[in-house]
Each structure stands twice: as C-alpha cells, then as structure tokens.
C-alpha positions as CSV (number, residue, x, y, z in Angstrom):
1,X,24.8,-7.9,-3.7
2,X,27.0,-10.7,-4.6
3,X,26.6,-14.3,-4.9
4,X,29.1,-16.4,-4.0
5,X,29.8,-19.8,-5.8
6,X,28.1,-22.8,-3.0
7,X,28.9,-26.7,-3.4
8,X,26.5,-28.0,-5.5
9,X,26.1,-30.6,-2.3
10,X,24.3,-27.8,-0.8
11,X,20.6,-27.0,-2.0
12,X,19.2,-23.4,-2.1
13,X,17.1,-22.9,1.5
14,X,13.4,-21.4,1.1
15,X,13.0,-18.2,-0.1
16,X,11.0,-17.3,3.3
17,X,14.7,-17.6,4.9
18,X,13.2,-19.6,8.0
19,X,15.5,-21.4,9.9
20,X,16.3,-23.4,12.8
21,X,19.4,-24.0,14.1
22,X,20.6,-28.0,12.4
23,X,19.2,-26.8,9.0
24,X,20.9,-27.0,6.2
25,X,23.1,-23.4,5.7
26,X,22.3,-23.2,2.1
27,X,24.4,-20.2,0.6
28,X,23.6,-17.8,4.0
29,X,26.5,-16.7,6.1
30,X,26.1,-14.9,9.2
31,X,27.6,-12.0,10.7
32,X,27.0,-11.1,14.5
33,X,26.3,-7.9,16.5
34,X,27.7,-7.4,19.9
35,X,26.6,-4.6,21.4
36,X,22.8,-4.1,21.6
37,X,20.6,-3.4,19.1
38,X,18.2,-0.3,20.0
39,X,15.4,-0.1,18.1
40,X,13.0,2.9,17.7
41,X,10.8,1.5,20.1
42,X,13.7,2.3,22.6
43,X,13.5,-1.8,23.4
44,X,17.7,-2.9,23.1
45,X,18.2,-6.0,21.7
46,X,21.0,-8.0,22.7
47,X,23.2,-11.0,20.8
48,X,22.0,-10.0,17.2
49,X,22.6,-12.3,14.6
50,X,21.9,-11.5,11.1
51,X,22.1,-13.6,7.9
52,X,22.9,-12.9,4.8
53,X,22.9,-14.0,1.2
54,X,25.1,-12.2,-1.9
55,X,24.6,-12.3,-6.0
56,X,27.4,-12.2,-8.6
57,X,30.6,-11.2,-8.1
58,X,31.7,-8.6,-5.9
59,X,34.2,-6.0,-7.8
60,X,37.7,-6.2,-5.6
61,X,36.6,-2.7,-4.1
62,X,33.6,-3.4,-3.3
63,X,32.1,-0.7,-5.5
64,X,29.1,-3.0,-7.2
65,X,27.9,-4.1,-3.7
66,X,24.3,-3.1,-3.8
67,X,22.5,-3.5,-0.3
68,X,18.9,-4.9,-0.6
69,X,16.6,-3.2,2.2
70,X,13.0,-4.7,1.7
71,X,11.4,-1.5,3.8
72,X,13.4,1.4,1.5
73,X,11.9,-0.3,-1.0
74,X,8.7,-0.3,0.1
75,X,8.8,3.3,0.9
76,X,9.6,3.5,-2.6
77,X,7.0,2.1,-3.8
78,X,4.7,4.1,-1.8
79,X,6.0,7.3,-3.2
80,X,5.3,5.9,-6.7
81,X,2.1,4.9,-5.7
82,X,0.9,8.3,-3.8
83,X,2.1,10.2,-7.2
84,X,-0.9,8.2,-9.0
85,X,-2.9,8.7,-6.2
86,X,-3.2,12.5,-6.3
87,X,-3.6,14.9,-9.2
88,X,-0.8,17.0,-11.0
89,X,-3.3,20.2,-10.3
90,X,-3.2,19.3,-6.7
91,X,0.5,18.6,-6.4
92,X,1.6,21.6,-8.5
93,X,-0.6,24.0,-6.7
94,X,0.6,22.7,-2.8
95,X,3.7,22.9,-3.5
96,X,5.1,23.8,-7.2
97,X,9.2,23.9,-7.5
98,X,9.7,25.3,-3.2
99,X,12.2,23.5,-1.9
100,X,12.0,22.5,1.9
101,X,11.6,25.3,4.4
102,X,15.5,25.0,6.3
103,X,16.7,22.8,3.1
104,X,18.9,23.4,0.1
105,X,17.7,21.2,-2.9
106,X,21.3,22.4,-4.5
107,X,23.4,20.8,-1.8
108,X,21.1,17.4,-0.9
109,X,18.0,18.8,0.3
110,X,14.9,18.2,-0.4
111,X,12.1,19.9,-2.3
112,X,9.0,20.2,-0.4
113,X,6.9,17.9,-2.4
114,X,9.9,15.3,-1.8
115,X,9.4,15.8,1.8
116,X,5.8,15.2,1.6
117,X,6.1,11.6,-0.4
118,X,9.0,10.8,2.3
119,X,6.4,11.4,5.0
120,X,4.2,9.3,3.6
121,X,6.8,6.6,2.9
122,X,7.8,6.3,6.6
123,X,4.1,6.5,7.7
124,X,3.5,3.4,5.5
125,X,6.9,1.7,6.2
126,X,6.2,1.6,10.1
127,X,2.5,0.1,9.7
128,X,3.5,-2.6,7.9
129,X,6.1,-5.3,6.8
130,X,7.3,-5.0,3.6
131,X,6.5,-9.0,2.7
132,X,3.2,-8.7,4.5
133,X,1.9,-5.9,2.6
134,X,3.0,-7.5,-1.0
135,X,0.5,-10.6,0.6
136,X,-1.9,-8.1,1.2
137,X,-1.5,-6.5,-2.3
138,X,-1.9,-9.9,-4.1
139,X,-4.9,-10.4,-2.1
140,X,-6.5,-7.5,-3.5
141,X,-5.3,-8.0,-7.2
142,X,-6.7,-11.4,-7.1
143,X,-10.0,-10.8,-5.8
144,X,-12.7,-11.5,-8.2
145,X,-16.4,-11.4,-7.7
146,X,-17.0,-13.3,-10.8
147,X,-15.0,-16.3,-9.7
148,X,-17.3,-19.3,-9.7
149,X,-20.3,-17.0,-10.5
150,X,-20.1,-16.9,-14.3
151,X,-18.3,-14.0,-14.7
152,X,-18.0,-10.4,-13.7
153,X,-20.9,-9.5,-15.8
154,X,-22.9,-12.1,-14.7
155,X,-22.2,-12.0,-10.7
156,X,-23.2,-7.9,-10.8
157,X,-26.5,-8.7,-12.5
158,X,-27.4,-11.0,-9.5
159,X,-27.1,-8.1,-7.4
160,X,-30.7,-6.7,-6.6
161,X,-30.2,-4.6,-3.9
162,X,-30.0,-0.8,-4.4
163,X,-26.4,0.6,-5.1
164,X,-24.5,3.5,-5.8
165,X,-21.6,4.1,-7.7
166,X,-19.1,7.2,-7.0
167,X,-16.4,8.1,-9.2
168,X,-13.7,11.1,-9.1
169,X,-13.0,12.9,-12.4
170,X,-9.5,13.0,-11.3
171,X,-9.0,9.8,-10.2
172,X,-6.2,7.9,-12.1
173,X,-6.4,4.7,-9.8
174,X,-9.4,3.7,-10.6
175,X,-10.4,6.0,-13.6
176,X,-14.3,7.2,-14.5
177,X,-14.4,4.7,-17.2
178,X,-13.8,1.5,-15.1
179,X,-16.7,3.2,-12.6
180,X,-19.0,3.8,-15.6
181,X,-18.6,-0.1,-16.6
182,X,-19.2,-1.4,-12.3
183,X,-22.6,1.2,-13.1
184,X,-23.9,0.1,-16.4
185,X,-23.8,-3.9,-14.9
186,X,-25.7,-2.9,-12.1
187,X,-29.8,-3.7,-12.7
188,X,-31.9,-0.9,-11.9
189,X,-28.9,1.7,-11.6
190,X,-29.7,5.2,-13.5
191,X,-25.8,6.3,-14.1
192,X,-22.6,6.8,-12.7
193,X,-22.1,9.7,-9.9
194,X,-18.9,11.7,-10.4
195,X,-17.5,13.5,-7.3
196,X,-15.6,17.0,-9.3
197,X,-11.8,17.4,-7.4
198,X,-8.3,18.0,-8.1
199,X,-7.3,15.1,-5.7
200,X,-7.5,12.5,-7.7
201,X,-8.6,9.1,-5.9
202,X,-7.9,11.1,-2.7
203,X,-11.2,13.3,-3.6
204,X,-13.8,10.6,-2.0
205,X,-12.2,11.5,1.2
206,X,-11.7,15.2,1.1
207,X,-15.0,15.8,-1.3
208,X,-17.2,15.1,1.6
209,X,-20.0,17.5,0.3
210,X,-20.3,16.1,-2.9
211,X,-20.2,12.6,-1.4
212,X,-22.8,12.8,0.9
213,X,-25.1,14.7,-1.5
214,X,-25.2,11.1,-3.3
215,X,-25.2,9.3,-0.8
216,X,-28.5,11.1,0.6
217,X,-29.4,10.2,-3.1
218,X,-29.4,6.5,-2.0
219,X,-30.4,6.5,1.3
220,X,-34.5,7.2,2.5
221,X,-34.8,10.0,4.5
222,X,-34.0,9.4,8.3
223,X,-36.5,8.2,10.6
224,X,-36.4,7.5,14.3
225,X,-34.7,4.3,15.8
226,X,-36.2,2.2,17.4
227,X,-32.9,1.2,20.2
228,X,-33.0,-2.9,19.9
229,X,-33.7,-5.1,23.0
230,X,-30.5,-6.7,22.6
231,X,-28.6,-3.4,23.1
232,X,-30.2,-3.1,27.0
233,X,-30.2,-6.4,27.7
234,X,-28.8,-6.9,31.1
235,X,-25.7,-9.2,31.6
236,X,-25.3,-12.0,33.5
C-alpha cells in the first residue's frame, strides 16, 4: 500500500489505530460503505466506515497497490506453521502429488495437501484475531521459568515432585534434544521417554498407546476414591 506525504503539523496516531471521533486524523482517511455489511454470522451491519492508511507511492495504474489483510496473513502463517508441525513421512504418505478431488492444479486448483493447510488456516483464522493471537504468541516466547529463580537450570533442580518427560522422534517443534536437556535437569528423573510416530509434534495426540504406557509408568496403580464431602454437600 501507499503512503501519502502528511503535514508535518500532523503527528503519526497509535499503531493500535484507536480512535474517537475529535482525535487527531493522523495520515488515515476514510472510505464509507452504504449498503450493509453481512457478515458470516448472517448479522448485517449497517453505516460501515472503514479507515485506512497507504505507504510509498502508488504507481499511476495502481499496479504496486498491495492490500494488507492481517487475517490472510495469519492463515499464512498457520500453514507455515502446521508444515513444521507434522512430518514429511506423514504428509507424503496422506497425500503425495493428488491434486484436489473436483480440482485442476493446472488451471488454479488446488493439490490436496494445499487444501488441507487451507482448512486448517480458516479453522485458525475464525478462532482468533490476528493481533490477539501474536499477544498470545509473545506470551509464550517470553515465558521463562528461570526468571527470578536463578536460572533455567537452577529453577528445574528445585523441582522435587515426580515428573515425566515425553518426547516424539519426529517432532521438529520441539525436537528430542531440547526434551533430553528438560530430563537430564530434572532430580531423580531416570531418562527421556520417546513416543515412535510419523506425525511429528502431532504424535503426543494421535500416539495415545505409547503415551499412556508412560504415563502408567508415572502414575501408582489406581485405587478406589474415596468421593469428598465437599462434592455432596447440600446447597443452601
């Protein structure tokens, strides 16, 4: 997209793009829609206005104009990211070089492993915002247990309780060597437990077998509950 040149008089608004009405324009402009906007809800909502911001220079026909859409580009991202998440093996052996049943990948269709990362997209797209889910993703990039405990190193060795670490031998997420490392901090942990799949970080879920077999590893054997008072305790 284009920017255009804005009086210098005028300073640049918040990237969150808030705004009342009496604030300052900065470099937006507005365009208004008319006729109701239906969403896929099926809700129609009337007296749109949209704002808008451009970069550069806009060739004379228009043909640099690039329009940014936060959600494609989250979708995007999600097909990158669901790539990593599952194997090669897996991917090649579901669906190899087959183009979509009805499709022709020679005149704009889709191969069937395209249609399968574009389901995927949408499904992630229509759970969440696309600037609500980068909030999420710094979240989880920042998190550090060692963070006012002296360290990674330190923190795990503080951790007396029994554990249990699982790994997939596919998993290119978070690969066997970064489990092995989590183990060998651990006190009192005999080795890392590595589920065998093709499905890469996916494999904890579909693996369920091999999972449980190590989890029953952890776990004593089952004995009978005893239901807590609490749980038939009569309400006001």
């Amino acid at each position: 997209m284009n920017r255009s040149a804005a009086p210098a008089t005028l300073p640049l608004p918040p990237a969150s793009g808030g705004r009342r009405e009496g604030d300052p324009p900065g470099r937006r402009r507005w365009v208004t829609i008319e006729d109701p906007l239906p969403l896929e809800s099926g809700v129609r909502l009337p007296g749109v206005r949209l704002a808008y911001e451009t970069w550069g220079q806009r060739a004379a026909d228009s043909s640099n104009a690039v329009l940014v859409l936060h959600a494609r580009g989250l979708g995007q991202a999600r097909r990158i990211a669901h790539i990593t998440y599952r194997s090669e093996p897996e991917l090649g052996s579901r669906f190899g070089g087959a183009p979509q049943p009805g499709e022709e990948p020679g005149r704009g269709g889709r191969y069937q492993v395209e249609s399968y990362l574009d389901h995927h997209a949408a499904k992630l797209v229509h759970r969440f915002d696309a600037g609500s889910y980068v909030a999420l993703t710094e979240a989880m990039n920042g998190h550090d247990i060692g963070r006012g405990r002296g360290g990674t190193a330190r923190a795990l060795r503080r951790a007396a309780m029994p554990a249990l670490v699982v790994g997939v031998d596919s998993d290119r997420l978070y690969p066997p060597p970064q489990q092995e490392e989590l183990a060998a901090l651990l006190p009192g942990f005999d080795g890392l437990r590595l589920v065998n799949s093709s499905y890469g970080h996916g494999g904890f879920l579909i693996e369920t077998g091999q999972v449980g077999s190590f989890v029953r590893e952890l776990l004593p054997p089952s004995s009978p509950l005893t239901p807590s008072p609490l749980l038939h305790e009569e309400l006001p």
